[in-house]
C-alpha positions as CSV (number, residue, x, y, z in Angstrom):
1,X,227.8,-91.7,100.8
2,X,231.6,-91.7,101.2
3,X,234.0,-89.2,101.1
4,X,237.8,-88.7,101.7
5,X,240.9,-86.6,100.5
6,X,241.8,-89.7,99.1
7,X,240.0,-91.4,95.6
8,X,241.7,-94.5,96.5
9,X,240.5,-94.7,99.9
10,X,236.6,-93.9,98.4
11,X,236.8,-96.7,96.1
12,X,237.8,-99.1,98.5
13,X,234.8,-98.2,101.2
14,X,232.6,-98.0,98.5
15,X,233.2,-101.5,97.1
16,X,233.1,-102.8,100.5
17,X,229.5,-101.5,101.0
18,X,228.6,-102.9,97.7
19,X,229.8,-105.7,98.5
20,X,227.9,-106.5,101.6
21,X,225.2,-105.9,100.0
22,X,224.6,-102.1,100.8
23,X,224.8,-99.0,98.3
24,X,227.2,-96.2,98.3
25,X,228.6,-93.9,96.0
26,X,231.5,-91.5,96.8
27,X,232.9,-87.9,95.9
28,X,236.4,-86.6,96.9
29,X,236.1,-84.2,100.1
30,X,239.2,-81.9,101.5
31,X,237.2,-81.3,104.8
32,X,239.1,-78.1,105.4
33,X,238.0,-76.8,102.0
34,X,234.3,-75.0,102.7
35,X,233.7,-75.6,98.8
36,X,233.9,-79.2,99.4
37,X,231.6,-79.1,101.9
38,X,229.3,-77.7,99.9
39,X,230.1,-79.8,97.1
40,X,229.7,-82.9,99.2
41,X,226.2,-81.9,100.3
42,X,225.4,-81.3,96.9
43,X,226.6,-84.2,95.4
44,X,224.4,-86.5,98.2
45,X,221.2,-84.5,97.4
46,X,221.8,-85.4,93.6
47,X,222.2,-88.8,94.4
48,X,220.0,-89.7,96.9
49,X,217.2,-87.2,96.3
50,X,217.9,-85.5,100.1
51,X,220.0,-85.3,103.1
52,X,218.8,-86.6,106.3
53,X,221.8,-87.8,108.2
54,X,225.5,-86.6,108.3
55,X,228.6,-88.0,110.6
56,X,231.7,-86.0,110.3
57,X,234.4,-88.5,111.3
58,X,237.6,-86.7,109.2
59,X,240.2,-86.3,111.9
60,X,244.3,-85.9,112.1
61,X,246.2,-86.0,115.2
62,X,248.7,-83.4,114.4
63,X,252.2,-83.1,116.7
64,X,252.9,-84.2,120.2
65,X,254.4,-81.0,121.1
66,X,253.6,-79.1,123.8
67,X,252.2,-75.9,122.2
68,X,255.6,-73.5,123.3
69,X,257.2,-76.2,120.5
70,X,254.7,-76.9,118.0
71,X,254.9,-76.0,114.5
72,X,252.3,-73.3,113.7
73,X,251.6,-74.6,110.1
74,X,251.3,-77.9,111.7
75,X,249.2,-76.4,114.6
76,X,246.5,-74.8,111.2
77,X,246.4,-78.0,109.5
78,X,245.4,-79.8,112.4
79,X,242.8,-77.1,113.7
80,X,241.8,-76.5,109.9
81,X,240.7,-80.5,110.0
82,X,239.4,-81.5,112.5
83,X,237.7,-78.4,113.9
84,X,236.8,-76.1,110.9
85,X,236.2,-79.3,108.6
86,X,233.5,-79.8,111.1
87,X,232.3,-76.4,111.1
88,X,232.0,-76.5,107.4
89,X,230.3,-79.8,106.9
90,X,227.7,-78.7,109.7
91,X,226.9,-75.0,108.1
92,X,226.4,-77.0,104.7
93,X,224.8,-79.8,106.3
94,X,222.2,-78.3,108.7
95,X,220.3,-76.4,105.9
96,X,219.7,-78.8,103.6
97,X,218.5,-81.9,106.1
98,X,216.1,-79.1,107.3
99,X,214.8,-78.6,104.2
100,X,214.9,-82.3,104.0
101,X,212.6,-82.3,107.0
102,X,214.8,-83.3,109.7
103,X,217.2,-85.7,110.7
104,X,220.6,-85.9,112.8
105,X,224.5,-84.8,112.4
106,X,226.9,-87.2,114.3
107,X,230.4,-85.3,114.7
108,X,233.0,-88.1,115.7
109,X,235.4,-86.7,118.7
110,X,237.9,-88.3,120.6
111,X,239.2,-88.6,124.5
112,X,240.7,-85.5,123.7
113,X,237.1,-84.0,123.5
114,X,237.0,-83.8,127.2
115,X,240.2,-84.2,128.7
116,X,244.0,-83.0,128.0
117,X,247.2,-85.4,128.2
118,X,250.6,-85.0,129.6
119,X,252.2,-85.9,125.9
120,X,251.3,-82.6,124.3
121,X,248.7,-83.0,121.3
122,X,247.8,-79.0,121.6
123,X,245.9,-78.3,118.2
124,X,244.3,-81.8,118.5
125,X,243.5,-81.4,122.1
126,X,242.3,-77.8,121.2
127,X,240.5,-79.1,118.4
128,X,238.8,-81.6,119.6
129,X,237.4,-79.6,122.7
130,X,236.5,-76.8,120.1
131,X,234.3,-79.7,118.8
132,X,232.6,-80.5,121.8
133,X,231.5,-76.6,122.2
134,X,230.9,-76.4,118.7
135,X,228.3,-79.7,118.7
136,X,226.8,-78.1,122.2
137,X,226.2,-75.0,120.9
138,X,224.7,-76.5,117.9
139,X,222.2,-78.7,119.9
140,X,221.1,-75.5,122.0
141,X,220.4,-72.9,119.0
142,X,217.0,-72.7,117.4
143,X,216.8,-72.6,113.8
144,X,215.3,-69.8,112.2
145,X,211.8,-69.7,113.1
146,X,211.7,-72.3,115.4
147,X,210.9,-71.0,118.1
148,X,212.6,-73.4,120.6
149,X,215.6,-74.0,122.5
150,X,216.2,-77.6,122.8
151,X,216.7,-80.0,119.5
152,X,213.7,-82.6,121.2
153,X,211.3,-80.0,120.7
154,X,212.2,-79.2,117.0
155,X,210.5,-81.2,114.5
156,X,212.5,-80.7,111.4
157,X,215.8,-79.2,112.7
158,X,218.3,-81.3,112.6
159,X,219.4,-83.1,116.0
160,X,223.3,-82.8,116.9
161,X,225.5,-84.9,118.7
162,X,229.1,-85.8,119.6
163,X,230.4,-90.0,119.9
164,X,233.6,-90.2,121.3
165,X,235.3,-92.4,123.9
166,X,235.4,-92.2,128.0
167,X,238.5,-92.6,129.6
168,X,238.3,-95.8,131.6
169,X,239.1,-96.2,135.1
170,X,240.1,-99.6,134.5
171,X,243.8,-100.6,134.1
């Protein structure tokens, strides 16, 4: 399943897919929006009978201020993206692939995830480490019930994780 702010965009990944052979079918998604979260969700079980697996890759980098000089509107929209458009996605997500008996959420960082830079990025930087607590915490919390602690233990609560880059020591 595909989504994006942008029809456009959908159609293009989607006829990609279908063209390699795969199958895909996409919705329209405003990841800052909670009802398109919920929507989105919806719209998979419909099509695919279930949800087992989500990746929440939506991201913007916002301004390279330092945060004394960044735009606050600028400073929401970023934070509203790529941090609560996670948040949202999860608390819709989560549920339904345990009711789905089980699977995995992949949330998409960056280097910013774990380090800062000397070029300003605050909301991004913010964001991104906001993330990274946000995927941890979700990894360590039983689900209702459980019982447990730690996401190997679980049988049909969904496992959480974070991909993003290292910084390389090479040159």
């Amino acid at each position: 399943m595909v989504t994006d702010i942008d029809p456009t965009g959908i159609d293009n990944v989607v006829q990609a897919i279908m063209a390699a052979g795969g199958d895909a079918a996409g919705i329209r998604q405003d990841v800052a929006s909670r009802s398109d979260a919920v929507a989105a969700v919806d719209f998979a079980v419909q099509t695919y009978g279930g949800l087992h697996y989500a990746v929440n890759n939506a991201g913007v980098g916002g301004q390279m201020e330092a945060l004394g000089e960044t735009n606050l509107d600028a400073w929401e929209r970023t934070v509203a993206i790529d941090l609560n458009g996670v948040a949202y996605g999860m608390h819709a997500q989560l549920p339904v692939i345990e009711q789905y008996g089980g699977g995995a959420v992949v949330n998409i960082g960056s280097i910013h995830s774990t380090v800062a830079t000397t070029f300003g990025h605050s909301a991004y930087t913010a964001a991104k480490h906001g993330l990274m607590g946000l995927t941890r915490q979700v990894w360590t919390t039983p689900s209702a019930g459980s019982g447990s602690t730690r996401w190997a233990r679980r049988t049909s609560t969904p496992r959480c994780c974070a991909a993003c880059p290292r910084r390389s020591s090479r040159a």
